[in-house]
C-alpha positions in Angstrom: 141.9 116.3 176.2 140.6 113.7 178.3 138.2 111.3 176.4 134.8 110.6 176.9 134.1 108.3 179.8 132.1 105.3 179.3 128.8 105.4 181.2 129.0 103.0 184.7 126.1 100.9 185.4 123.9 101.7 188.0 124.7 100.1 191.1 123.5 96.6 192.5 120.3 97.0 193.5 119.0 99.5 191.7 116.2 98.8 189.2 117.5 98.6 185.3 115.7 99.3 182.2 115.0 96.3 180.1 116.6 98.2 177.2 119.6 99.6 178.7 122.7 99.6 177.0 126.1 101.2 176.3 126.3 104.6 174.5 127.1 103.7 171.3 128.1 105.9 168.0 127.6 104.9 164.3 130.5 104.9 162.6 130.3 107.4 160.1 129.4 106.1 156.2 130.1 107.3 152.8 127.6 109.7 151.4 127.3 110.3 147.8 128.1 114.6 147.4 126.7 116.1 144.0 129.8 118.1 143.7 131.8 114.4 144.0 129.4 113.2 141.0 130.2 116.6 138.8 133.9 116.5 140.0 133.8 112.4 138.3 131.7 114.0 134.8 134.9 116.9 134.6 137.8 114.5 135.3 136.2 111.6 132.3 134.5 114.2 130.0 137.1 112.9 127.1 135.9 109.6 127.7 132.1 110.6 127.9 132.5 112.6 124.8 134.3 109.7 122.8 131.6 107.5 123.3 128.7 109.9 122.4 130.4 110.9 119.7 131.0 107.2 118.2 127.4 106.1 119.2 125.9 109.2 117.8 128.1 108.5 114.7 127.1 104.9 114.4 123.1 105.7 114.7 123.7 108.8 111.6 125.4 106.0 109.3 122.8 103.2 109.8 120.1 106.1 109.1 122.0 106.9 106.1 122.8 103.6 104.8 119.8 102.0 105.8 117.3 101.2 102.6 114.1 103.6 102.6 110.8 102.2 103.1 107.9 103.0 101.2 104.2 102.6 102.1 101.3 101.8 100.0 98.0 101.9 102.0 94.5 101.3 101.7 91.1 101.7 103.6 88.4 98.9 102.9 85.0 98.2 104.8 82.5 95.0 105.1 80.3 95.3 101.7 76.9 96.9 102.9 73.9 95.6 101.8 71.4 98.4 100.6 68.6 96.2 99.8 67.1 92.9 101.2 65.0 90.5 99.0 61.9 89.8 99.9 62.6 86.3 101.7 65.3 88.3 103.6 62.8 91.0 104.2 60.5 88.2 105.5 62.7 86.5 107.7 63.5 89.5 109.6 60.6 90.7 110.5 60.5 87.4 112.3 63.3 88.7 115.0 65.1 86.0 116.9 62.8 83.1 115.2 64.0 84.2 111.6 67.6 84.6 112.3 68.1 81.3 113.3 66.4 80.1 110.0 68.4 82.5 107.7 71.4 81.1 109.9 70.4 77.3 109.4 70.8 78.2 105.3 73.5 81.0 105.5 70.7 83.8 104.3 72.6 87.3 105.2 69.7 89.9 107.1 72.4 92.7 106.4 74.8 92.7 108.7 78.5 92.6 108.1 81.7 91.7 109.9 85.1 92.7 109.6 86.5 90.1 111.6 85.9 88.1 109.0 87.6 89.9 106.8 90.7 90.9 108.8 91.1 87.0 109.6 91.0 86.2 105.7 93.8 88.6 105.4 95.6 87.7 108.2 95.3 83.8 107.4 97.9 81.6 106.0 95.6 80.4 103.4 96.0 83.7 101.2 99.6 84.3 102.2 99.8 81.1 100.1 97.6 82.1 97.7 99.1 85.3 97.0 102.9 84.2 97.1 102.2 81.3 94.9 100.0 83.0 92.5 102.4 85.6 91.7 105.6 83.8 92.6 106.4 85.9 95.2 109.9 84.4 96.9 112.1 85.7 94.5 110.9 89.1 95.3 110.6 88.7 99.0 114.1 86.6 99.6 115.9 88.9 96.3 119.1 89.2 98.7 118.8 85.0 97.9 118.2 85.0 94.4 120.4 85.3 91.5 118.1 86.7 88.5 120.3 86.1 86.1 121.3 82.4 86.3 117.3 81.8 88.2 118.4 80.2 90.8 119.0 80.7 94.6 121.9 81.4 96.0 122.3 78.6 98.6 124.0 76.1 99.1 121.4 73.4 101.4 118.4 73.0 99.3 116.6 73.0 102.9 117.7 77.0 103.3 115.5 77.6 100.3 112.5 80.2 101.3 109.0 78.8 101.2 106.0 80.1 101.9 105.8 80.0 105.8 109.3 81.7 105.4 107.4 84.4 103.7 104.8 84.5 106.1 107.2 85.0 109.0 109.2 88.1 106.9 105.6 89.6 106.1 104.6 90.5 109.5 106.7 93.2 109.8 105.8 94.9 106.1 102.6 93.4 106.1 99.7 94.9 108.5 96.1 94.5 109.0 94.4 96.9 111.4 90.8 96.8 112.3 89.3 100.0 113.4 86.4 98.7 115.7 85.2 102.1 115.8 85.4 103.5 112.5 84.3 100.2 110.9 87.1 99.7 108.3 90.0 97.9 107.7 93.2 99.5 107.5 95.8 97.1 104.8 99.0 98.5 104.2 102.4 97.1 102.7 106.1 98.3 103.0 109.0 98.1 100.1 112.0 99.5 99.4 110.1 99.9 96.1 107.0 102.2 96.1 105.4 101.2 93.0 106.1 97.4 94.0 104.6 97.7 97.5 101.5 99.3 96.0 100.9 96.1 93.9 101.7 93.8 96.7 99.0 95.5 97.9 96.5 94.8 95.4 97.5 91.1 95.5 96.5 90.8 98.9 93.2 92.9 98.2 92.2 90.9 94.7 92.8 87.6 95.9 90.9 88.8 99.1 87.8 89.1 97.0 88.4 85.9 95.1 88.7 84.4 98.7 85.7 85.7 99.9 83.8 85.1 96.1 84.3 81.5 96.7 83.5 80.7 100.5 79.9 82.6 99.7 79.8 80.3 96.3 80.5 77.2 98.5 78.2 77.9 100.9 75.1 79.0 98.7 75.2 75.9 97.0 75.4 73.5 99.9 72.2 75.4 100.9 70.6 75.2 97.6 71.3 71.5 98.2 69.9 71.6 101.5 66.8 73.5 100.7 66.1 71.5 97.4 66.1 67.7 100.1 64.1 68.9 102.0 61.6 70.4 99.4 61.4 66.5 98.4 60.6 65.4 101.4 58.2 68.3 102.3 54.1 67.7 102.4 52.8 71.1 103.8 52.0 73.4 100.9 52.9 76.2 103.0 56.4 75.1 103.7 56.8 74.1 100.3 56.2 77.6 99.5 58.8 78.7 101.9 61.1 76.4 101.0 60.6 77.4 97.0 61.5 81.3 98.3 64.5 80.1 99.9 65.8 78.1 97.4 64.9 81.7 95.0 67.2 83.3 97.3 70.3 81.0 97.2 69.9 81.3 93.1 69.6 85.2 93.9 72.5 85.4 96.0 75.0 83.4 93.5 74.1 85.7 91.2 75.1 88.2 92.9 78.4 87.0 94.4 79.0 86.6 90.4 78.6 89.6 89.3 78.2 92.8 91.7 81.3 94.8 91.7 83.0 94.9 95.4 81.2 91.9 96.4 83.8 91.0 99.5 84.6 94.5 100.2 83.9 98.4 99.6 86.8 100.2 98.9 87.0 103.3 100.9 90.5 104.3 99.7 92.1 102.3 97.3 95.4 101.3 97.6 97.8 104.5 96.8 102.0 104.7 97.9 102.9 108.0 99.6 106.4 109.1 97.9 107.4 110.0 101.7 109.5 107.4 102.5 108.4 105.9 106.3 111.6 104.5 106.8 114.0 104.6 108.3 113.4 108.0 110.4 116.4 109.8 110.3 115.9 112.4 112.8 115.0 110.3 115.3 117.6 108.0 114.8 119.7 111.0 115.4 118.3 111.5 118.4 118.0 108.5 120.2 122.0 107.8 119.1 122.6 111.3 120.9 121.3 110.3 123.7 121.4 106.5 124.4 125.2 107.2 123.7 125.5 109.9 126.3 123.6 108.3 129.0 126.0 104.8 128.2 129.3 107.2 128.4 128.5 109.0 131.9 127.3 104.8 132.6 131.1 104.0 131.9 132.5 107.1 133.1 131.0 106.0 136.7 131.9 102.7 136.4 135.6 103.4 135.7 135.6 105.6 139.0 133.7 103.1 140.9 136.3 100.3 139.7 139.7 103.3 140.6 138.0 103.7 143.9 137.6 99.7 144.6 141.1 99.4 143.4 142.5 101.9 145.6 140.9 100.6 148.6 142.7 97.3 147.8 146.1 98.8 147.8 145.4 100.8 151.0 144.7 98.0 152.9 147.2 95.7 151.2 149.5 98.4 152.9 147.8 98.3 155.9 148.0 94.5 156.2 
């Protein structure tokens, strides 16, 4: 069979195409078959199977092994206030103008903030508080501590746990969530032990409203001493009245932030420990094993052929050559 003849070029004179050239043909390229893909799956199933087998085994021990978690949870809100007194009462009613006095003296109108509250928890202040209190690191670090001789079990006194240790190991067992929407503050606390992760629980939530108690304490009396300056200094008998209401109000309001129960906080639910454990989830341990081990074993299966195939090409053209 003759073979194709190469195209002559026109002859001299004749106008060319700027874009002439020879006929050319591609050479032809791999293409990736799905029959070659199943045919690599049937000759490596052993291998495929071996590693889903092992990674699937692997995930079922840890999930057996693993020590079950135990949550204790409670629901708590800003305290409401269901009455005003009458200066408070009084102030309002003066809008934007009032406000800013009550603010000048820390006078509450009735509004509340959970911010506030979510940042006291959160804070590093009564992480302290709360771990020192009820000496806490031998609980928190117990793999570390030996019980019986009371004493930790390391060698560099600077591997000791302290309390910003404890701080980093309680943000994964330890959670504040602030539901904007609902209006409440969500504390919980995970332990291998149910009955100690709900009074971990109520550490955090008592020395909350200690916490809380004695910021309002410290505040009402620097503006009792504010109020009671400038009632020296005052002339007007009309601001001397106002200024002898205030100063009725700070008196009223340590009295109550000495007394009124839930003070720093309304407890909507109070801290209660589900006997479900919430970890570790075996099922789903299971599952992902199943199939993060399968998808890694057809992974190696195609490597291996990729790395045949690469070999083989090396030998052919080592013959070649």
């Amino acid at each position: 069979m003759n073979e194709p003849r190469r195209p002559e070029p026109p002859p001299t004179g004749t106008p060319v195409p700027p874009a002439y050239f020879p006929y050319w043909v591609p050479p032809e390229e791999d293409e990736i078959d799905l029959l070659d893909l199943v045919a690599v799956l049937r000759r490596r199933w052993r291998r495929i199977a071996l590693v889903t087998v092992l990674g699937t085994g692997l995930a079922v021990a840890y999930a057996l092994l693993a020590t079950p978690m135990y949550r204790a949870e409670a629901v708590i809100a800003p305290p409401q206030e269901k009455t005003q007194s009458g200066v408070s009462s009084a102030l309002a009613a003066f809008g934007g103008f009032g406000a800013e006095i009550a603010g000048s003296l820390g006078i509450s109108l009735g509004t509340t903030d959970a911010n506030r509250l979510e940042a006291i928890l959160k804070s590093h202040r009564l992480i302290a508080r709360v771990v020192e209190k009820h000496d806490l690191l031998p609980v928190l670090f117990h793999d570390d501590w030996d019980p019986t001789a009371n004493k930790w079990l390391v060698d560099d006194p600077e591997d000791v746990p302290n309390v910003w240790d404890a701080e980093e190991l309680l943000e994964d067992i330890y959670q504040v969530k602030n539901d904007a929407k609902a209006g409440v503050l969500r504390v919980s606390f995970e332990w291998e032990d149910p009955e100690m992760a709900e009074r971990m629980l109520r550490y955090f939530l008592d020395e909350l409203a200690v916490v809380v108690q004695e910021d309002e304490l410290k505040r009402i009396e620097a503006n009792r001493r504010f109020a009671e300056e400038q009632l020296k200094k005052a002339t007007d008998p009309v601001i001397v009245a106002k200024l002898q209401a205030l100063l009725s109000e700070q008196v009223e309001k340590a009295m109550m932030a000495q007394n009124v129960e839930q003070f720093a906080y309304e407890a909507i639910d109070p801290p209660a420990v589900s006997d479900e454990k919430v970890k570790p989830k075996r099922a789903l341990i299971g599952a992902l094993g199943l199939t993060v081990s399968l998808f890694f074993g057809v992974f190696l299966a195609f490597f291996a052929e990729w790395i045949d195939n690469a070999k083989a090409r090396a030998r052919e053209k080592e013959a070649a050559g």
